[in-house]
C-alpha positions as YAML, in Angstrom:
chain: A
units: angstrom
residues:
- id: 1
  name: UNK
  ca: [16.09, 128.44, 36.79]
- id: 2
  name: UNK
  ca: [18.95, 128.39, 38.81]
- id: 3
  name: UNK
  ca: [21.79, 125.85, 38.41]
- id: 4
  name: UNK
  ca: [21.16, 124.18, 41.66]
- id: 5
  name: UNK
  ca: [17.43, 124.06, 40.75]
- id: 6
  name: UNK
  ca: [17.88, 122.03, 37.50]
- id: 7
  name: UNK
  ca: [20.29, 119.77, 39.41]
- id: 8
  name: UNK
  ca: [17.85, 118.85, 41.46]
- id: 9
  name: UNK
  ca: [14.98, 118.57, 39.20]
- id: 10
  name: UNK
  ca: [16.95, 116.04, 37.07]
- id: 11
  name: UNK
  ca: [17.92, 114.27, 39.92]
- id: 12
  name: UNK
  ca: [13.84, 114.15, 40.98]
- id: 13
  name: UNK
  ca: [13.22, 113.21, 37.56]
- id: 14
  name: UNK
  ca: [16.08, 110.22, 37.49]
- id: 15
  name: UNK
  ca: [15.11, 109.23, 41.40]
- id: 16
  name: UNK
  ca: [18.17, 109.11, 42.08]
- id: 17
  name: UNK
  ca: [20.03, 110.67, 45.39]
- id: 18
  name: UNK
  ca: [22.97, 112.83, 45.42]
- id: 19
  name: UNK
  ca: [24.98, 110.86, 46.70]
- id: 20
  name: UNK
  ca: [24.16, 108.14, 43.44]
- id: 21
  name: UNK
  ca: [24.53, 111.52, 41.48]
- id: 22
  name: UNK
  ca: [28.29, 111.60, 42.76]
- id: 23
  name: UNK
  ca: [29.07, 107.85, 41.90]
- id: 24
  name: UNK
  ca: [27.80, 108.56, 38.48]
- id: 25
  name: UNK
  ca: [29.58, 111.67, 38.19]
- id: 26
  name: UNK
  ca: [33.45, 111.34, 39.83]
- id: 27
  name: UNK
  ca: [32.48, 114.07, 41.82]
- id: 28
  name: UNK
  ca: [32.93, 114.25, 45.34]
- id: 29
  name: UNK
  ca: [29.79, 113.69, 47.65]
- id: 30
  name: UNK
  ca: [29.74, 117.11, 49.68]
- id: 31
  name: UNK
  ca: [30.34, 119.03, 46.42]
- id: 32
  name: UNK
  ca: [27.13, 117.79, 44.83]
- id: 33
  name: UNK
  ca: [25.47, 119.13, 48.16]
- id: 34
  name: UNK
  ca: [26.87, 122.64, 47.61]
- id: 35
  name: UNK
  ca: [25.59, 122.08, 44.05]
- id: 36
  name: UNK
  ca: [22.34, 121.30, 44.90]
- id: 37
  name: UNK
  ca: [22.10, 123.68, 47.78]
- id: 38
  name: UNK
  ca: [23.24, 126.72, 45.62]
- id: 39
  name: UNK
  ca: [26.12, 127.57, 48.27]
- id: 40
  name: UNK
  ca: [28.91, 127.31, 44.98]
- id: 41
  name: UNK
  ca: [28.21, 126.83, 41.37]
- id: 42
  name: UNK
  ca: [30.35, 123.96, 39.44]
- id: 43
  name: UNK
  ca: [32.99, 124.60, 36.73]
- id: 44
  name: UNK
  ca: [32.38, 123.70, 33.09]
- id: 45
  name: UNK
  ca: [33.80, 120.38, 33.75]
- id: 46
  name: UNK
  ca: [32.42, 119.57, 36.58]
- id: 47
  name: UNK
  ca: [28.76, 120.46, 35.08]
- id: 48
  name: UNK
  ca: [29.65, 118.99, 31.99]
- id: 49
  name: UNK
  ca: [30.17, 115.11, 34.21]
- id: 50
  name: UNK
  ca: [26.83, 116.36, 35.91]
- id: 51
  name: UNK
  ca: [25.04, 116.63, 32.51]
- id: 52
  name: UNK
  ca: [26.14, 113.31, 31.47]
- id: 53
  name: UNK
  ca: [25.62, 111.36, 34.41]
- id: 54
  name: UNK
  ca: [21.73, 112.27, 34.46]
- id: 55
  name: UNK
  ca: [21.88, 111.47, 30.57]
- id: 56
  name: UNK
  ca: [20.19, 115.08, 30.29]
- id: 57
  name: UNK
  ca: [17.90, 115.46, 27.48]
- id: 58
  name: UNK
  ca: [19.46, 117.59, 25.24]
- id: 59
  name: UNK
  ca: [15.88, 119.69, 24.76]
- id: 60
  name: UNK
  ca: [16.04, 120.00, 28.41]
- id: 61
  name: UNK
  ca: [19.67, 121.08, 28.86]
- id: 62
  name: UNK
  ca: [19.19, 123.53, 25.41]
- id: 63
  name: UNK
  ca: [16.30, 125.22, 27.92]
- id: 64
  name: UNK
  ca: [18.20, 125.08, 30.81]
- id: 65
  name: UNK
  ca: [21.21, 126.96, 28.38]
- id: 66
  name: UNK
  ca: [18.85, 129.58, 26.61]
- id: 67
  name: UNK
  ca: [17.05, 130.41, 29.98]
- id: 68
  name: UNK
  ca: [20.27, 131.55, 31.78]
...
């Protein structure tokens, strides 16, 4: 699973839209649209703000981890 693929399955998941993702996050609108449409990957930081606005189930994000 790509990063931009379990972005937007825990976005699906939440019901939430990306723009709501970037409110939650601090991160800027058209950046979460690369992010979700694979055209740039985020930093550390930027995924780690990600991970914690979608309250990612740490199960989930171990997978996510392990897989790539």
């Amino acid at each position: 699973m790509t990063t931009s693929e379990f972005i937007n399955q825990q976005i699906s998941i939440l019901g939430i839209s990306e723009y709501r993702l970037s409110q939650l996050s601090g991160i800027s609108a058209p950046l979460i649209a690369n992010y979700c449409k694979g055209k740039s990957e985020p930093s550390i930081n930027n995924f780690k703000a990600i991970v914690k606005a979608l309250d990612v189930n740490k199960d989930n994000l171990n997978d996510f981890i392990y897989e790539n």
